[in-house]
C-alpha positions as CSV (number, residue, x, y, z in Angstrom):
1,X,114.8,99.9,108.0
2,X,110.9,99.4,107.5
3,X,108.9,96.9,109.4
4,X,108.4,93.6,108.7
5,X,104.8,94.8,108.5
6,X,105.7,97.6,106.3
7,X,107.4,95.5,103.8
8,X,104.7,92.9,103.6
9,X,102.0,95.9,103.2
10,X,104.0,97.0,100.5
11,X,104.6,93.9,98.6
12,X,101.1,93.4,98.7
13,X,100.7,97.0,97.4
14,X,103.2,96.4,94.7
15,X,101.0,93.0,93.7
16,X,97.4,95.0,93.9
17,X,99.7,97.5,91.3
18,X,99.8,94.4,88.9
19,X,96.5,93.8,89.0
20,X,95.4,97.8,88.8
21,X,93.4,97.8,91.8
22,X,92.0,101.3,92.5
23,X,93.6,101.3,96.0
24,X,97.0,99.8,95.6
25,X,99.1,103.0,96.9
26,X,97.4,103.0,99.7
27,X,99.7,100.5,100.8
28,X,102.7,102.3,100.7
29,X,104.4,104.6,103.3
30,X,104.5,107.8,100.6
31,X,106.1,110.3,103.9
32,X,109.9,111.0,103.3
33,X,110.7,108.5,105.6
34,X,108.8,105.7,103.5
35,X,110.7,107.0,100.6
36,X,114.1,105.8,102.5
37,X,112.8,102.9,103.6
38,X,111.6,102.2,100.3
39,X,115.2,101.1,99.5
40,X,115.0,98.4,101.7
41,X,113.4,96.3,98.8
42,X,116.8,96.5,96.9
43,X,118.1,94.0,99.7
44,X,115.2,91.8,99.6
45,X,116.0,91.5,95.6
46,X,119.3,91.4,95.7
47,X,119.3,86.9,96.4
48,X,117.1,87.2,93.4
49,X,119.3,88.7,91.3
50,X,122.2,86.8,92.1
51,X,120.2,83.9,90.7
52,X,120.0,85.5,87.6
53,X,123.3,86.5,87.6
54,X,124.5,82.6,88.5
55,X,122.4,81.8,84.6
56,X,124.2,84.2,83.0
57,X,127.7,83.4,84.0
58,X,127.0,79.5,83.6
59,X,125.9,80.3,79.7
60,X,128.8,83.2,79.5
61,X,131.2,82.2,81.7
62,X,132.6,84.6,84.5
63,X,134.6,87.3,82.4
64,X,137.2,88.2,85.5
65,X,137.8,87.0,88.7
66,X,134.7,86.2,91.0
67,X,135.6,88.3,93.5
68,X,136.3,91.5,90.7
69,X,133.0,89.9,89.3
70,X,131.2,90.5,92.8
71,X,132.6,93.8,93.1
72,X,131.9,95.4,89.7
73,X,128.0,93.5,90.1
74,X,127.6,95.2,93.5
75,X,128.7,98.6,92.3
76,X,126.3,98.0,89.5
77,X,123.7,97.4,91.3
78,X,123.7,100.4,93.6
79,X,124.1,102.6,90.7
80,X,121.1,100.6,89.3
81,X,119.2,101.5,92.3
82,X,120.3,105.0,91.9
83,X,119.7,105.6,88.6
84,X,116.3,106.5,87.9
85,X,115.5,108.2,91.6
86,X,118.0,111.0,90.2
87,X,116.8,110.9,86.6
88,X,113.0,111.1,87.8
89,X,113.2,114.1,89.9
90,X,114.2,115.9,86.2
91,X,111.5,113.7,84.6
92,X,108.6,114.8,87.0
93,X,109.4,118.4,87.1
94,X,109.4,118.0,83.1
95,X,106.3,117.4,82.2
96,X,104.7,118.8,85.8
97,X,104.4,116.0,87.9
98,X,106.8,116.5,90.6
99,X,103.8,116.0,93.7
100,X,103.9,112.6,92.2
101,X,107.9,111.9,92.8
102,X,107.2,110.3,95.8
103,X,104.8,107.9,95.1
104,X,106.3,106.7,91.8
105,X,110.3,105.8,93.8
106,X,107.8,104.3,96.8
107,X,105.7,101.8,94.3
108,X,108.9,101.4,91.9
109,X,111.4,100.5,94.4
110,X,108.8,97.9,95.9
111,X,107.6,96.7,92.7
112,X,111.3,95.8,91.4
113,X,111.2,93.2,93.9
114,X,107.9,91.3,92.3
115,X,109.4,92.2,89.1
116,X,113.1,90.3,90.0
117,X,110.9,87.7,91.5
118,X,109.1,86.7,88.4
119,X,112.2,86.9,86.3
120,X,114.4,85.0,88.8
121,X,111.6,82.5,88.7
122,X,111.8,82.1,85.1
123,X,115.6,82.0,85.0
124,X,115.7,78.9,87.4
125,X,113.4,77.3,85.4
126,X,115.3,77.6,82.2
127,X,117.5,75.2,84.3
128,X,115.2,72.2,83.5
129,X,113.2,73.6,80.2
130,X,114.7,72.4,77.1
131,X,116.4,75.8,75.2
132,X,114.0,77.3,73.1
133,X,111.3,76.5,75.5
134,X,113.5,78.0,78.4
135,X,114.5,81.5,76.2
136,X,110.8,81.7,75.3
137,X,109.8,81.8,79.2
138,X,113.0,84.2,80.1
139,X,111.5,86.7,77.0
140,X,107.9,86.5,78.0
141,X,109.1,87.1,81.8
142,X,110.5,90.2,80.7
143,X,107.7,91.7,78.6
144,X,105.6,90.9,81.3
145,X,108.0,93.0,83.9
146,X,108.1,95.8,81.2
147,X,104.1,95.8,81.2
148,X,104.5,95.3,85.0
149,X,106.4,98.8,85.3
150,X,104.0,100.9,83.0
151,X,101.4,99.5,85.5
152,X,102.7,100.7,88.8
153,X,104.1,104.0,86.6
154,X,101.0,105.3,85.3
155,X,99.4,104.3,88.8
156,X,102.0,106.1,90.6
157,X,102.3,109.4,88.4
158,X,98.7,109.3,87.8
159,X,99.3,109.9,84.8
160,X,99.0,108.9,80.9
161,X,100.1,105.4,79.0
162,X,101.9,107.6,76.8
163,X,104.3,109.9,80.1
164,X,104.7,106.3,81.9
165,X,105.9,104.5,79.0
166,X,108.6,107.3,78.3
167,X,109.3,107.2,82.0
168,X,109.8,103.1,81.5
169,X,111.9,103.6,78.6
170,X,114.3,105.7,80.5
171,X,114.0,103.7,83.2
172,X,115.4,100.9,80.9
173,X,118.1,103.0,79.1
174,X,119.4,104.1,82.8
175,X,119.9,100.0,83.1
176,X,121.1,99.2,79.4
177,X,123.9,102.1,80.6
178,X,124.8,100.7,83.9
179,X,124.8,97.3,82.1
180,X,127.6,98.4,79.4
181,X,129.7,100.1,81.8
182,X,129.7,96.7,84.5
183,X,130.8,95.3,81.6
184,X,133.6,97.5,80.7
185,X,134.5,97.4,84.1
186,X,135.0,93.5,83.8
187,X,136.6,93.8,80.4
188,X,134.0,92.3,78.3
């Protein structure tokens, strides 16, 4: 488990990312060990994705039992999690970029927790925005995370616009799939 030091250092890493400051991954542990610990930020989203999960389910409806619900989300999510570390060690070596593995999980995994952040902030406020107002904020928070991960991508890989945004739109796929088969899971 990282510090409490290490995590703030890397949040703050993860927010000089957004705003493409030259020395942003020099905030991040990128040894093997900070790689591990670099997992740590799926707990510290996880209360911010419940959020967005508590929207969904009060427009939807729950679609099974909460505790099958709870289940199939956690399951989900770890696979989430899992996902694209195991899909970007093919990616990297692909296209030649495999000293950069590291650093891209490192930023990524920190990053998702600025990136559920802002989008768990726009769900609770669709709470008290009228609808279309509210759906407006929930589609700009998304672009906005999208843009967010070709940031931290291309900062991470060192790479091109065009190599991070095929490594973001894998990245997404990898979601839309885990998305469908929670789903199926739950019977929707």
């Amino acid at each position: 488990m990282p510090t409490r030091e290490e995590i703030e250092r890397a949040l703050f890493g993860a927010w000089l990312l957004a705003r493409q400051e030259p020395n942003a991954m020099s905030f991040f542990d990128l040894s093997v060990e900070g790689f591990w610990r670099s997992f740590f930020a799926a707990v510290l989203a996880a209360p911010l994705y419940a959020v967005i999960l508590v929207h969904e389910y009060s427009i939807t409806g729950l679609p099974a039992s909460l505790g099958w619900v709870a289940l199939v989300q956690a399951v989900g999510y770890v696979l989430d999690w899992a996902a694209f570390p195991l899909a970007a060690i093919l990616l990297t070596r692909a296209v030649g970029l495999s000293h950069r593995y590291v650093p891209l999980i490192v930023a990524g995994n920190w990053a998702s927790v600025l990136q559920v952040a802002l989008f768990a902030a726009a769900v609770v406020l669709t709470f008290v925005l009228p609808e279309p107002l509210g759906a407006l904020l929930v589609f700009s928070a998304l672009i906005a995370v999208l843009v967010y991960r070709w940031l931290v991508t291309r900062q991470a890989l060192e790479t091109t616009g065009g190599i991070a945004l095929g490594f973001v739109v894998v990245d997404l796929l990898l979601g839309l799939m885990v998305e469908i088969l929670t789903l199926r899971m739950m019977g929707v």
